[in-house]
N, C-alpha and C positions, 0 to 999 in steps of 0.2 A: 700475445702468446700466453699459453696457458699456468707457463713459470714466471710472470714476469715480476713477482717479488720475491724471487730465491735471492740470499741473501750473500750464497760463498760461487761463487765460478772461477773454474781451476782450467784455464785452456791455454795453448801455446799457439800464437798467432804470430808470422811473419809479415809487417806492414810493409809494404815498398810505395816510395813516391818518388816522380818525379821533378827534379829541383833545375828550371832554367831560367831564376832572377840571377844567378851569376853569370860570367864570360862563358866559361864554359858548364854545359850542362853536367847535373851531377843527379845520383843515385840515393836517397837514404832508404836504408835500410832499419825498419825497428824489430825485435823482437821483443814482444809483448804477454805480459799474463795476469791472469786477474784474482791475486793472493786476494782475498776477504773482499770482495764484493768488488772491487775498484781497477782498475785497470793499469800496470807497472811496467815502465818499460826496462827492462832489464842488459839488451844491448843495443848499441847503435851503431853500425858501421855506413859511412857517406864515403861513396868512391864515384871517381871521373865516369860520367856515361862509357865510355869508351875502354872500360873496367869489363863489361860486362860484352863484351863484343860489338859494339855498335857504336858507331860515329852521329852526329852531326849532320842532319845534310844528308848521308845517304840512303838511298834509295834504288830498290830494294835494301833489305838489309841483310845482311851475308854476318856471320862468324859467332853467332849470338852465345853466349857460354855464361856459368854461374863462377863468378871470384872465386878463387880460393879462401879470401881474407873472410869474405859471405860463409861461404861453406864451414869453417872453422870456427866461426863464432854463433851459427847455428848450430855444430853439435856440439860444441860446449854448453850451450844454452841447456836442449834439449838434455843432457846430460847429468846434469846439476841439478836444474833445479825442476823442472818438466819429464821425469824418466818414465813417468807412470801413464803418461798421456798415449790417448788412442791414436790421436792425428796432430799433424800439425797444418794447419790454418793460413793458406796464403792468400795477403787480398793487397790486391795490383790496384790503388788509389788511381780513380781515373779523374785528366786524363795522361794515360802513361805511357805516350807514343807505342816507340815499338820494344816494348819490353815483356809482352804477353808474349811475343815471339821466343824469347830465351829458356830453354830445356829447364826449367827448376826443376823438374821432378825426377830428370836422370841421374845427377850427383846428390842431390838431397835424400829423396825415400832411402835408396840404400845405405846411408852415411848415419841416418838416423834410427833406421828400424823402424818407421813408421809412413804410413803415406803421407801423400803431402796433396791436400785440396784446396783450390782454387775456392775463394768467398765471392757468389753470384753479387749482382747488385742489390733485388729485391724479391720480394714474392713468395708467400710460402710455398711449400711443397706442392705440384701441379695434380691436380685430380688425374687419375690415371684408372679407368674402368675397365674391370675384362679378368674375366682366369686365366686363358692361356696365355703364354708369351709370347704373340705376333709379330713379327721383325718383316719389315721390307728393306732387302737391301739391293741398293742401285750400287752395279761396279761399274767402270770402264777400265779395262785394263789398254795400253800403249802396242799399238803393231807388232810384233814381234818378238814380246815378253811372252812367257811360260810358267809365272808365276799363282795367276788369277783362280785357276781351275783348282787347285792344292790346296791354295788360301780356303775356298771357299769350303770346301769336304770337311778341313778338318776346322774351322771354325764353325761350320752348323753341327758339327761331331761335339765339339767341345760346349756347345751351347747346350743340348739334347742332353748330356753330362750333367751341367750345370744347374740348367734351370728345372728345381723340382716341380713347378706348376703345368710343365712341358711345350713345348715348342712350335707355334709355327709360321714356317717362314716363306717368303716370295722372295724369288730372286727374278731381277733385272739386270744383265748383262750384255754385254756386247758377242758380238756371234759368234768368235773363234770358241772362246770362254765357257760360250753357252752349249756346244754341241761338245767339248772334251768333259761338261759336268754333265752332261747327259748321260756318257757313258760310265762314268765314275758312280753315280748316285743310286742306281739301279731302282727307279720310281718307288723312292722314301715317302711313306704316306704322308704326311706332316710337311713337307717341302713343295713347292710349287713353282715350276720353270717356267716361266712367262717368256712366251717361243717372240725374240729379235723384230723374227720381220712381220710383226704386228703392230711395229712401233709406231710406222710412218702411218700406215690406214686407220690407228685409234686418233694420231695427231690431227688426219682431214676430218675425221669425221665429227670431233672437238668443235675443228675451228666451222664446219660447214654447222653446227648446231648453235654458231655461237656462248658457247657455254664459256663462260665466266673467270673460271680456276685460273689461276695464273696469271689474269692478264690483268691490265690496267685499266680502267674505264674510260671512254672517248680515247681507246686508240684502236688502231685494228688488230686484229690477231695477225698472228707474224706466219707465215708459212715457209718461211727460206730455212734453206737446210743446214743453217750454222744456228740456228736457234736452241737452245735448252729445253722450247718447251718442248719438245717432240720426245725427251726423256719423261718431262714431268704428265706431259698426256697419257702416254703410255701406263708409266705407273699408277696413274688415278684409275684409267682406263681396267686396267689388270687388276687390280684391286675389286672395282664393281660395288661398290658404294660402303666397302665391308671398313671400316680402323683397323692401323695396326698401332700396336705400342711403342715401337721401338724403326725408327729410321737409321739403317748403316748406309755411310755413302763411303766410296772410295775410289779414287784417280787422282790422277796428277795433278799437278798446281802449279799457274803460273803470276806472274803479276802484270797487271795494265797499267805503268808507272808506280801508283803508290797502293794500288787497289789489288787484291790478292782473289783470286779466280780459279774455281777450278774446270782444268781442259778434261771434254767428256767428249764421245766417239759424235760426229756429224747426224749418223745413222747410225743407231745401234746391230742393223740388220745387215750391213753391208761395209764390212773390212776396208777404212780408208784410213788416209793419215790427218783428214779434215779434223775440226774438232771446234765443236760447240765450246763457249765460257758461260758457266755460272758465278754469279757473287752470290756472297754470304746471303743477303737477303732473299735471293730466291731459292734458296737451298734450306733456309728457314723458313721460306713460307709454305714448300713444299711438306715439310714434316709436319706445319701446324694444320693446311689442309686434310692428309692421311690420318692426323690427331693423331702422332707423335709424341709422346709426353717425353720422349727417350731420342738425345739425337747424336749418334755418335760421325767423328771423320775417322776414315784411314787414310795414313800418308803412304801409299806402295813402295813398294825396293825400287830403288833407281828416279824415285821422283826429283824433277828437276828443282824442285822449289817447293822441300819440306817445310823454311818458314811460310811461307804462305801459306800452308796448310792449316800449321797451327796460329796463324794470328787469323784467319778465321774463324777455327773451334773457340779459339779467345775470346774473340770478337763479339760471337752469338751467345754463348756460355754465359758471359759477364748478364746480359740482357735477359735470356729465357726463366720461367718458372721451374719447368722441365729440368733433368739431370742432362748435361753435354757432355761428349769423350773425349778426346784425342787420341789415336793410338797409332804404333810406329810400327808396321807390320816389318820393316828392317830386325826389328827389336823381337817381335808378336807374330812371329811368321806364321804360325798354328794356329791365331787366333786368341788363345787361351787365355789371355791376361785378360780380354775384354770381352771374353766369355764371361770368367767371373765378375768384372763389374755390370754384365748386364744383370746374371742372377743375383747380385746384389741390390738393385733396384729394386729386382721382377722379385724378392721376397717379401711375404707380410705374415707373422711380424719378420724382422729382419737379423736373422742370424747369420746371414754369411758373415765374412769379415770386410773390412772398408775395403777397397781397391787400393793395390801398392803394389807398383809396378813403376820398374824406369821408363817403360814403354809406354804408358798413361800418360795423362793429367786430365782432369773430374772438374767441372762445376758441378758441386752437390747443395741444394738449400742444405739448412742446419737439421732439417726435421728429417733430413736421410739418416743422419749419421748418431741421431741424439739417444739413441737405446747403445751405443757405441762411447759416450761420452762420461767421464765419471761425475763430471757436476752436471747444469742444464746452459743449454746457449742462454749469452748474454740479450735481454731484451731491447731490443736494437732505436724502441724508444727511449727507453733513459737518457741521462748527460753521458757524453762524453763516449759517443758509438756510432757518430757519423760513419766512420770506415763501415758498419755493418752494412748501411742500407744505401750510403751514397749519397746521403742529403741530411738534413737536419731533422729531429725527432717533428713529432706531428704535434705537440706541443707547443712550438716554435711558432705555429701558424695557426692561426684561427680557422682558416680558409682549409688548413689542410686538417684539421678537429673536425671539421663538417664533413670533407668529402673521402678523406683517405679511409675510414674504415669501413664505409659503405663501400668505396669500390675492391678493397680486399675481400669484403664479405661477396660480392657480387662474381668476385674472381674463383675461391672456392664454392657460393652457396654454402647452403644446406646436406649437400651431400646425396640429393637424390638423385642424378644421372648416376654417383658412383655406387649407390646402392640399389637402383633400378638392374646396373648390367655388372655388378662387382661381381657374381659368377659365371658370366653368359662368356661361351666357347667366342664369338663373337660379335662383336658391338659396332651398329651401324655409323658409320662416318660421320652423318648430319653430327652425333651425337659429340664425341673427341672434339671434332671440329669447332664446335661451339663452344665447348671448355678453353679450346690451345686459344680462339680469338677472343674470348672474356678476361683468360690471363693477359695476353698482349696488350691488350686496350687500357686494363686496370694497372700494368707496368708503366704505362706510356701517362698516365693519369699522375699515377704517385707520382712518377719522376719529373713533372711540371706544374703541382698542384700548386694555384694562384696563394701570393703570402698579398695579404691585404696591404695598397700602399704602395710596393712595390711594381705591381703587375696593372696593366689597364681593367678596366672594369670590364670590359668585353670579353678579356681572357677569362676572368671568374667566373661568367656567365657561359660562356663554353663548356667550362669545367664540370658547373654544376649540372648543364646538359648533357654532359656525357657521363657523369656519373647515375642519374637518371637514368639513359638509354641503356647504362649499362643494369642495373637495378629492372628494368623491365625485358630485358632480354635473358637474364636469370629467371625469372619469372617464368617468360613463354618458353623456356626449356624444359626447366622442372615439368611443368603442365604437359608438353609433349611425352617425356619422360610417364610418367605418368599414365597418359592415356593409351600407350603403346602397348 
């Protein structure tokens, strides 16, 4: 980073780890700040797992809440001796079971006056190309809810509001949903209703071209009608090769034992109570495919299984380059709260204000929030900032002095896909596309980089292969880029 001998940093950071060398599992909690360059931890609170709503063993997890004892000793923190702070800083040490499931940000933001952001694992800020502010949002709303069509009006109302760059958006819906926003919307230029019962004939004609998106290699494409991809074809399909910036998804959410899923309509064209599962990863690959740099969940009114929800947003958050959301439309019924964190992304430079909302919680890299910050982020190589990046400085490792700043460099480039289409109304998919999988690749890189000694030689040799392929696949973009 560009600060990385600033000498004073003044931040207010909430560490949480998980501690299960004892009988019973336990919680510490540190609050942390960085008086004259150095890192102090100023409180400690350690309380029984089961402190924080969660047991042991169980599965799912039901009852997830923030201590009190927590709560009190963050705003006295916060108070004393951090009042001036823009944020405060929360990073879930992985790995930390299910405790991304637990609401911090509903009793905290308000308690402290300040938001409260979730610390990503790694990766700088994701390349993010385009003027206008593009959103594709997929909903499924549940049989016989009345909520979806209201949602949707005044959350694309409050975006249009929000975002001065201006708006636009595809909506993907299920067909109650879709034909009451029809008549609400009255053909909004800038919005685009991608009509249901298109869904099924964009999915055959996918799988009849064998085309690739979504699926696995050496398996067959899935044609059965509890499949997902029949949402994800669709939206590729309705898209038409074009990026968008910003993925909203929203429905229900259930668990598959320990694995949190969300339930989507069978057929989005045709009203049943069937219902496709998505996991995390396909829900994530889908936004890196559309070139998503922005990926937010809604959890709906009446969702069976809000923590699922959010320990997936957790889940992908912690991992992505990209900004991730959560939002509690229980809470955000209008949208509004995550309106404004999307126009807080979608600014450059960034004036809005950070997101703070009990309704939220944010994965933001540091370089969202750093014109917001009164010192500069900690540079996550020095001593003693493991928590920053999740692993040890690059220092640490020879293997990772060679490889890790080439594949960050390879993950951003040079900057010229985002200076080829940084004003273009909109920007072709090959292009998103190939940034969202250079950052994945270069995340998946760092976070396994061979330490000489430790790792077999073959693994080294991977590495340096794939930071290669990735260096040469920077390359043949730029050039595309370029020649376009």
């Amino acid at each position: 980073m560009a600060e990385a001998l600033i000498k004073t940093w003044q931040l207010a950071v909430l560490r949480v780890r998980l501690d299960v060398s004892a009988r019973v599992p336990a919680v510490a909690a540190e609050l942390v700040g960085y008086p004259e360059g150095t890192p102090r931890t100023y409180e400690s609170v350690t309380l029984p797992f089961t402190a924080y709503g969660l047991a042991a063993g169980t599965d799912p997890p039901v009852g997830a809440r923030v201590p009190k004892e927590l709560l009190a000793a963050v705003i006295s923190f916060i108070s004393q001796d951090f009042g001036k702070e823009a944020a405060l800083w929360l990073r879930l040490v992985p790995p930390y079971g299910h405790l991304g499931a637990v609401p911090w940000e509903r009793p905290l933001a308000p308690a402290t006056g300040r938001p409260l952001i979730r610390v990503p694992d790694r990766l700088p800020v994701a390349a993010d190309p385009g003027k206008t502010w593009s959103v594709a949002i997929a909903l499924s709303a549940a049989p016989g809810t009345s909520w979806a069509a209201g949602y949707l009006t005044s959350f694309l109302s409050a975006l249009h509001s929000a975002v001065a760059s201006g708006v636009d958006a595809h909506l993907f819906t299920d067909q109650v949903t879709h034909d009451t926003v029809c008549q609400l919307l009255h053909r909004e230029p800038h919005v685009h209703l991608h009509d249901p019962q298109d869904a099924t004939s964009a999915h055959r004609e996918r799988i009849e071209r064998n085309v690739p998106q979504f699926r696995r290699r050496g398996r067959a494409s899935s044609s059965r009608a509890d499949s997902p991809l029949l949402w994800a074809d669709w939206i590729a399909s309705g898209l038409d090769g074009q990026a968008v910036r910003a993925l909203h998804v929203v429905a229900d959410a259930r668990f598959d034992g320990t694995r949190p899923l969300l339930a989507v309509s069978s057929d989005p064209g045709v009203p049943t109570d069937l219902c496709a599962y998505a996991s995390a990863d396909k829900v994530q690959l889908l936004a890196d495919t559309v070139g998503a740099s922005v990926l937010s969940f809604g959890s709906p009114p009446g969702n069976p299984s809000d923590i699922a929800t959010r320990l997936m947003a957790d889940g992908v958050g912690l991992q992505r380059a990209g900004p991730t959301f959560y939002s509690d439309l229980q809470l955000d019924p209008a949208g509004y709260a995550l309106a404004q964190a999307h126009a807080f992304v979608a600014a450059q430079p960034r004036r809005e204000p950070i997101p703070r909302d009990p309704s939220l919680f944010a994965y933001l890299q540091p370089e969202h929030v750093q014109d917001s910050l009164r010192e500069n982020w900690p540079d996550p190589e020095q001593p003693d900032q493991v928590w920053l990046s999740g692993r040890t400085a690059i220092s640490d490792s020879s293997t990772s002095q060679e490889l890790v700043p080439g594949a960050l460099g390879a993950a951003v480039g040079e900057g010229v896909a985002d200076r080829g289409y940084a004003g273009a109304e909109a920007v072709p998919g090959w292009v998103a596309a190939s940034e969202r999988y250079m950052e994945s690749r270069a995340a998946d890189l760092v976070d396994t980089a061979a330490i000489p000694g430790e790792t077999p030689e073959l693994k080294q040799a991977y590495d340096r292969g794939m930071a290669q392929a990735l260096s040469e696949l920077r390359d043949f973009v730029d050039r595309r880029v370029q020649e376009s």
